[in-house]
Backbone as CSV, one residue per row, in Angstrom:
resi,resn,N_x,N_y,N_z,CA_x,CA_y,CA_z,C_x,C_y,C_z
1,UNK,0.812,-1.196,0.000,0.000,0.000,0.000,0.857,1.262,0.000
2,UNK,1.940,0.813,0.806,2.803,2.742,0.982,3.351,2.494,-0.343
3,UNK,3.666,1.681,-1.128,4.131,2.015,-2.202,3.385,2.720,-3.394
4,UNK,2.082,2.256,-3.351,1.334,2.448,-4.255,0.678,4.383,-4.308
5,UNK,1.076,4.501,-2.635,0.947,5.633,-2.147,1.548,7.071,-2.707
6,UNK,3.255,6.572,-2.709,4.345,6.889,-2.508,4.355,7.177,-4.744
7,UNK,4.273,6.535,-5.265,3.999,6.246,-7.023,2.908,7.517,-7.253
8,UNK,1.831,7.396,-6.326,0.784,8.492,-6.778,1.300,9.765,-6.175
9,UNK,2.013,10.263,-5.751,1.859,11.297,-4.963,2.480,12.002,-6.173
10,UNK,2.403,13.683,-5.232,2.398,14.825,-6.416,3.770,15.026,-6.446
11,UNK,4.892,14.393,-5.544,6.219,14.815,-6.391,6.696,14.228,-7.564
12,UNK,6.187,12.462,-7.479,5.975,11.680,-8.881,5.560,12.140,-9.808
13,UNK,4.380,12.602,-9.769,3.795,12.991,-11.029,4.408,14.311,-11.068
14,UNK,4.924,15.092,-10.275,5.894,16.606,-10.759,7.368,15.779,-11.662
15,UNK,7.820,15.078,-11.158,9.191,14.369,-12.057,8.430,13.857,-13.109
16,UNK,7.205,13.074,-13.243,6.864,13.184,-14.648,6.899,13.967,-15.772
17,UNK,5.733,14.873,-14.865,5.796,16.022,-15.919,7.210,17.079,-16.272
18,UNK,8.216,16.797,-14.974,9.181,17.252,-15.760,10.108,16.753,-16.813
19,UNK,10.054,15.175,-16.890,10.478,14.201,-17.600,10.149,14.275,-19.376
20,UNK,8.470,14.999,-19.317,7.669,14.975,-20.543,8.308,16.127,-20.620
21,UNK,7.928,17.316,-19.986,8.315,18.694,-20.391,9.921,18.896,-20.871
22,UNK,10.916,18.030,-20.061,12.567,17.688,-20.904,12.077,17.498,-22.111
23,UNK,11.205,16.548,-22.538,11.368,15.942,-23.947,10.825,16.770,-25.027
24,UNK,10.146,17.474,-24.474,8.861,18.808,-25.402,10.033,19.518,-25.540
25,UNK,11.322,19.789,-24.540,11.702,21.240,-24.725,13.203,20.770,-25.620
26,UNK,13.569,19.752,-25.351,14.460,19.289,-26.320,13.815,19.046,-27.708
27,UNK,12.568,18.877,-28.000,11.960,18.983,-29.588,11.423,20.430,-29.628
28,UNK,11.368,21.593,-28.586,10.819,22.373,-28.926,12.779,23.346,-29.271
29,UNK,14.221,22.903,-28.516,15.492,24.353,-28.436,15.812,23.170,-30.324
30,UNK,15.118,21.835,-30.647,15.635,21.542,-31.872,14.609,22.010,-32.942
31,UNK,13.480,22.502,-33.165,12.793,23.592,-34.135,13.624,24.718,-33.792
32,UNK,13.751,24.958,-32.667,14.228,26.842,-32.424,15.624,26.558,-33.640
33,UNK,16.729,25.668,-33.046,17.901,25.715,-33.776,17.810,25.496,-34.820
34,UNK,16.939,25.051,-35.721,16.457,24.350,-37.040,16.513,25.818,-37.469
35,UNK,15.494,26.933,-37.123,15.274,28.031,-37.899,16.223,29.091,-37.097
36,UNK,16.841,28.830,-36.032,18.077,29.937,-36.005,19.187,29.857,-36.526
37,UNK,19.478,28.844,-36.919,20.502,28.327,-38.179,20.220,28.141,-39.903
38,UNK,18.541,27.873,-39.906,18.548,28.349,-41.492,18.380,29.871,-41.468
39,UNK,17.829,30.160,-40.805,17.677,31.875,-40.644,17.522,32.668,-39.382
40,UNK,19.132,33.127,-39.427,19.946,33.879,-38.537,18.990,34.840,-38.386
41,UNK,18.845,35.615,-36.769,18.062,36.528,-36.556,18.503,37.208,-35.092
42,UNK,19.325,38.183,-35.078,19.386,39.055,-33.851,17.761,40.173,-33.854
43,UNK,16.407,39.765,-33.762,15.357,40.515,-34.135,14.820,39.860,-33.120
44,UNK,14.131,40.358,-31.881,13.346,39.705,-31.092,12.012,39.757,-31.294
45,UNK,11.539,40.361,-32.282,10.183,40.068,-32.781,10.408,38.693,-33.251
46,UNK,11.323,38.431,-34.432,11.103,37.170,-35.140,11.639,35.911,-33.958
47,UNK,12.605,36.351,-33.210,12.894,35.345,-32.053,11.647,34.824,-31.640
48,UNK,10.475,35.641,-30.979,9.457,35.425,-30.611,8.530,34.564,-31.549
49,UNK,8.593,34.572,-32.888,7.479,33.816,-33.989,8.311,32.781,-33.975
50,UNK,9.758,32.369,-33.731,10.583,31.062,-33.869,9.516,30.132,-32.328
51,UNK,9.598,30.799,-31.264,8.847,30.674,-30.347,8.319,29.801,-30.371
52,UNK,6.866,31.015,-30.925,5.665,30.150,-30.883,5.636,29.019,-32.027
53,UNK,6.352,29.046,-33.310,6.313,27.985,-34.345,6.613,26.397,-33.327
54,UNK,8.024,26.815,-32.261,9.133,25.607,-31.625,8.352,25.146,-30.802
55,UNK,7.087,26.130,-29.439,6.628,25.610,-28.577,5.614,24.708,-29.046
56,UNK,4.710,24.884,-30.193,3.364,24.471,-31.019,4.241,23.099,-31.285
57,UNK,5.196,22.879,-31.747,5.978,21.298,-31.962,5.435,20.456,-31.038
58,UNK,5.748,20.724,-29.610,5.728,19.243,-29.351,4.101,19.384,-28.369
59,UNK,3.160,19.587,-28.880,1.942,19.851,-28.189,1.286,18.259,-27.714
60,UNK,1.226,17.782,-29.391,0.421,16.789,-29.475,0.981,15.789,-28.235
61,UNK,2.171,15.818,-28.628,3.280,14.561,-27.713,3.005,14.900,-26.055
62,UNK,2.861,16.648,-25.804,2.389,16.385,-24.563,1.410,16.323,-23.887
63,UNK,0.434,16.645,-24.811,-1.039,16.224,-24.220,-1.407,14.872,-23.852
64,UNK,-1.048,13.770,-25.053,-0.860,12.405,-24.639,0.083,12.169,-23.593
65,UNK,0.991,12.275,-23.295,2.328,12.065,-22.450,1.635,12.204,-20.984
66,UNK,1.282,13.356,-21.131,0.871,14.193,-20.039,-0.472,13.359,-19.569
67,UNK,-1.599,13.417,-20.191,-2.761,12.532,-20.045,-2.462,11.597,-19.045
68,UNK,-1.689,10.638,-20.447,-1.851,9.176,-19.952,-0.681,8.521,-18.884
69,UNK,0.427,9.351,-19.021,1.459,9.184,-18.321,1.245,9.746,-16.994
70,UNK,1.831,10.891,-16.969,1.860,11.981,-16.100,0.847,12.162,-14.871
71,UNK,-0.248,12.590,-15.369,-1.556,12.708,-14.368,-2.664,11.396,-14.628
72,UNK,-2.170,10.285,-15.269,-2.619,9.011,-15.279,-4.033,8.752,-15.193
73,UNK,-4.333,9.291,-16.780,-6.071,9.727,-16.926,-6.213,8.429,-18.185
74,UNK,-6.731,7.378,-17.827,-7.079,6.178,-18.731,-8.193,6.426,-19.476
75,UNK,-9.011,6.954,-19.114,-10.597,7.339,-19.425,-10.100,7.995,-20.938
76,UNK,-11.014,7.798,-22.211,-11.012,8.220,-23.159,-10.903,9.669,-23.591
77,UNK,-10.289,10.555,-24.242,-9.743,11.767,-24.175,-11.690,12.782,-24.308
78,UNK,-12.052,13.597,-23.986,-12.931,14.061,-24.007,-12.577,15.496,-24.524
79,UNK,-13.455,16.016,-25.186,-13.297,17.423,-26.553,-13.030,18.281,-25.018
80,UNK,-13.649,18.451,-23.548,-13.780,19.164,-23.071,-12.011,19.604,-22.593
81,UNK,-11.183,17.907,-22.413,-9.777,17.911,-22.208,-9.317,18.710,-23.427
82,UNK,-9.622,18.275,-24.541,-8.523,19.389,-25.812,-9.210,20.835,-26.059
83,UNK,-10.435,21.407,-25.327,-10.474,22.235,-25.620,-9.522,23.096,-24.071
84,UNK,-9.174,22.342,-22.741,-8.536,23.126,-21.691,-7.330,23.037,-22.306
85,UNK,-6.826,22.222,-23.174,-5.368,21.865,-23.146,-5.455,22.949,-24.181
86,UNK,-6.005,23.082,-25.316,-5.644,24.302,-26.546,-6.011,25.683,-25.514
87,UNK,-6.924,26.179,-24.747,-6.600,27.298,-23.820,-5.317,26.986,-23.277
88,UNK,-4.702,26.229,-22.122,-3.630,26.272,-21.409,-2.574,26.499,-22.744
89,UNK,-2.130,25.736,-23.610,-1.344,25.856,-24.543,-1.022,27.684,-25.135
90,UNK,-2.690,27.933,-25.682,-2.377,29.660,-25.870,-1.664,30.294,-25.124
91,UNK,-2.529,29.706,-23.546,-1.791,31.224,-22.415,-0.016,30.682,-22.002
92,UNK,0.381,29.469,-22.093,1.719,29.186,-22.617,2.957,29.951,-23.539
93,UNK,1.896,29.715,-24.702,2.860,30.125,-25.550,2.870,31.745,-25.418
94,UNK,1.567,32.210,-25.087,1.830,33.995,-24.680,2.881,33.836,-23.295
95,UNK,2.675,33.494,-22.619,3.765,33.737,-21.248,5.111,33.076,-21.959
96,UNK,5.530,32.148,-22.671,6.790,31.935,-23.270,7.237,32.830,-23.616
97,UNK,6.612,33.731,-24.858,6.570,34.209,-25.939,7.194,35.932,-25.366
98,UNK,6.409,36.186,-24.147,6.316,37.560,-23.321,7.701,37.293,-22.450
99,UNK,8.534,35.960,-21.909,9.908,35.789,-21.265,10.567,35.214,-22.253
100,UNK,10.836,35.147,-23.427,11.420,35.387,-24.378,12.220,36.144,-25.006
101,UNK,10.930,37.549,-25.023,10.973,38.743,-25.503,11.818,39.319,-24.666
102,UNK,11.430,39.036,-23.239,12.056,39.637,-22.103,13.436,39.275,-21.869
103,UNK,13.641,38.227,-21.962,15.331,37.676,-21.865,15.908,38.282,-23.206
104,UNK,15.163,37.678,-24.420,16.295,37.921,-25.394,16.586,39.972,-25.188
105,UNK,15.554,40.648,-24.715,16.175,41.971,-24.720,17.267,42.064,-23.704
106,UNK,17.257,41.370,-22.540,18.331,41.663,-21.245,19.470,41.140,-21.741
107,UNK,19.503,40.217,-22.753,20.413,39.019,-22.806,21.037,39.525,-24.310
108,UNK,20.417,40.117,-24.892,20.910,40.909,-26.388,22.401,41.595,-26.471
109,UNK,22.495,42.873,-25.493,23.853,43.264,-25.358,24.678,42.035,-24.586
110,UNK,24.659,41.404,-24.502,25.467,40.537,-23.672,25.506,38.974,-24.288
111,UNK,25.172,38.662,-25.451,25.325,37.557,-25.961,25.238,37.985,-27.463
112,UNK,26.175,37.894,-28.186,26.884,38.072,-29.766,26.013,37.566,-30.712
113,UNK,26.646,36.008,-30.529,26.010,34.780,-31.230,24.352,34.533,-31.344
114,UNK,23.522,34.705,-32.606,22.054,34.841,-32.798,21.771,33.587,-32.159
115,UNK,22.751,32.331,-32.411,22.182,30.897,-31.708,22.015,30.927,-30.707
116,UNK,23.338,31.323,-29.834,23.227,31.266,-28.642,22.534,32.066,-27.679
117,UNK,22.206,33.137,-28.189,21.191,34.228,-27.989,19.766,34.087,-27.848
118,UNK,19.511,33.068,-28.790,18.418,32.732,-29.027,18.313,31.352,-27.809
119,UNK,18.933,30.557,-27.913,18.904,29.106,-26.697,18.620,29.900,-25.598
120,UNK,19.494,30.871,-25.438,19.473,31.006,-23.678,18.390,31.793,-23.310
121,UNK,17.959,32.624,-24.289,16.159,32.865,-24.061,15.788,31.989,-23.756
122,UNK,15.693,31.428,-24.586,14.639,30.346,-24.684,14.567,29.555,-23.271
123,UNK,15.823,28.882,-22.806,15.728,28.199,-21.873,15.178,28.940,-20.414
124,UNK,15.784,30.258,-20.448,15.042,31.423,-19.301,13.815,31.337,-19.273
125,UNK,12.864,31.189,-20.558,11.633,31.399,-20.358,10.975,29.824,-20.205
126,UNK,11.900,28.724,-20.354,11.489,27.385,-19.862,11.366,27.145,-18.297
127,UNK,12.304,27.638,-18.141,12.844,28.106,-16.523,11.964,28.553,-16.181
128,UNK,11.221,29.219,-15.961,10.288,30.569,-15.456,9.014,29.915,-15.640
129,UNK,8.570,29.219,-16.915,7.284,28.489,-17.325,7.379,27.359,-16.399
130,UNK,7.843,26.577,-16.251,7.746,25.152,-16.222,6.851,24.864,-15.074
131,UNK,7.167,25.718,-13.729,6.341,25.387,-12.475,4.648,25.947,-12.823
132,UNK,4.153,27.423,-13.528,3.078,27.640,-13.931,2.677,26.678,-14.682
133,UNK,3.207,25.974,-16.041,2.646,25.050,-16.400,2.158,24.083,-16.155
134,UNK,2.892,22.847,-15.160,2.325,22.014,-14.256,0.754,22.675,-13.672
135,UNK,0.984,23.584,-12.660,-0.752,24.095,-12.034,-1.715,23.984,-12.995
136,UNK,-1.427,24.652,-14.126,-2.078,25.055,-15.075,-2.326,23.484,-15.688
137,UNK,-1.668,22.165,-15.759,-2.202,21.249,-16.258,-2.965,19.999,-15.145
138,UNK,-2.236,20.253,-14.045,-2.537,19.484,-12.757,-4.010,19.901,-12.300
139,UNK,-4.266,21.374,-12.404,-5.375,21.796,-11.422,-6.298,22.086,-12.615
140,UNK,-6.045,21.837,-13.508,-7.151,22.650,-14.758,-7.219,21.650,-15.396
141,UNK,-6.344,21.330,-16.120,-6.690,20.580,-17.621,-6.809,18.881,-17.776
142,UNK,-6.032,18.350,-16.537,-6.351,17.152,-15.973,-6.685,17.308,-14.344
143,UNK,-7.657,18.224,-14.184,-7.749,18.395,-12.379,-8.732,16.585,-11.928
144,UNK,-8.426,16.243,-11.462,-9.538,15.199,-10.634,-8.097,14.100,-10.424
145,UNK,-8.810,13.067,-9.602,-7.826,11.813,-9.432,-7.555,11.651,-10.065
146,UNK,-6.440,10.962,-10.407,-5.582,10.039,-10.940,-6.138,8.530,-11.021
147,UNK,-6.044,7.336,-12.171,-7.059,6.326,-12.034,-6.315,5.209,-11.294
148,UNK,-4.584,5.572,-10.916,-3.741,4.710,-10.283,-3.505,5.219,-8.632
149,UNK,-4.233,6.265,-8.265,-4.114,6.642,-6.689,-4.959,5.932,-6.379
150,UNK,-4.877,5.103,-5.047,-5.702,4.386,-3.741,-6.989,5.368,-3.620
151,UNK,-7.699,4.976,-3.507,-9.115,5.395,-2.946,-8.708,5.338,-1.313
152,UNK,-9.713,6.006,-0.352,-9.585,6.296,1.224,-9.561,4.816,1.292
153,UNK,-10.973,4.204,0.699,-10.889,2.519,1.454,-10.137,1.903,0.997
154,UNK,-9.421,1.919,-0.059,-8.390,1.294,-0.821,-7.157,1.599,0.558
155,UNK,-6.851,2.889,1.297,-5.902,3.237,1.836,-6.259,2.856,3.439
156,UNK,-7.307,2.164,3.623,-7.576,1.779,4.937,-6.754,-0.209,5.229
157,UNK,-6.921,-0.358,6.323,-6.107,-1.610,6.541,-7.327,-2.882,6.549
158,UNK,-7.030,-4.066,6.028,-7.803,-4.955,5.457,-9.033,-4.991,6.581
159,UNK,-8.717,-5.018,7.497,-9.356,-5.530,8.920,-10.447,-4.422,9.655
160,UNK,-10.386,-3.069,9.257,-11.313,-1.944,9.517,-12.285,-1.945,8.059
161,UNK,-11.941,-2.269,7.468,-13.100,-1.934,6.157,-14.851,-2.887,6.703
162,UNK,-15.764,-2.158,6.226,-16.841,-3.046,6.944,-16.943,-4.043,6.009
163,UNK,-17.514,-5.086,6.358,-18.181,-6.438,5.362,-19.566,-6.260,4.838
């Protein structure tokens, strides 16, 4: 039972979702480098449209990931889940998009290189997102149990449950 306990709890499923969110953001700094290397850009407007093109990459992968992995929702995907996940996703990519803007300007005089200029935004505003995102998918977009957490009587001892 403490194990089964210990599997559901919310720091597990926080290393999940940071596990999924590694993998989104390593397919989201390889679109960024894809188009900061075919087309060089010290422009933090266009930094920002590399952005939103890199964050929109790995959506699909984390809605499933996230679902079925993460907050461990078996139940069949419901329009009401992809319509919270396409809201959470918008207000994402605007809060990316807005510490982006914001790093690559602080970070502009002080980093040369458009690549590297561009990564270390990027990763600032991963940095900064990552804990809002979780709430935003934990308490909103998959809020309810989990279908692998113990129930109370599930978490009671064999011998108190009534017959």
């Amino acid at each position: 039972m403490r194990n089964l306990r210990w599997k559901g709890s919310a720091f597990w499923q926080f290393l999940r979702y940071c596990l999924v969110g590694g993998a989104n953001t390593l397919l989201s700094l390889l679109v960024l480098n894809v188009l900061l290397w075919g087309f060089p850009t010290k422009n933090v407007l266009i930094l920002v449209v590399y952005n939103s093109v890199a964050y929109s990459g790995g959506a699909v992968t984390s809605f499933f990931l996230n679902k079925y992995w993460t907050f461990r929702r078996k139940q069949r995907t419901t329009r009401w889940e992809v319509v919270r996940f396409a809201i959470i996703l918008t207000l994402e990519i605007l809060y990316s998009n807005g510490l982006v803007w914001l790093a690559g300007k602080v970070l502009q005089p002080l980093i040369t290189n458009p690549t590297l200029w561009g990564n270390a935004s990027k990763l600032v505003a991963v940095a900064c997102g990552a804990v809002l995102s979780y709430a935003f998918m934990r308490f909103w977009t998959f809020a309810g149990r989990s279908q692998d957490q113990p129930t109370q009587q599930e978490l009671l001892p064999p011998f108190s449950r009534e017959k």
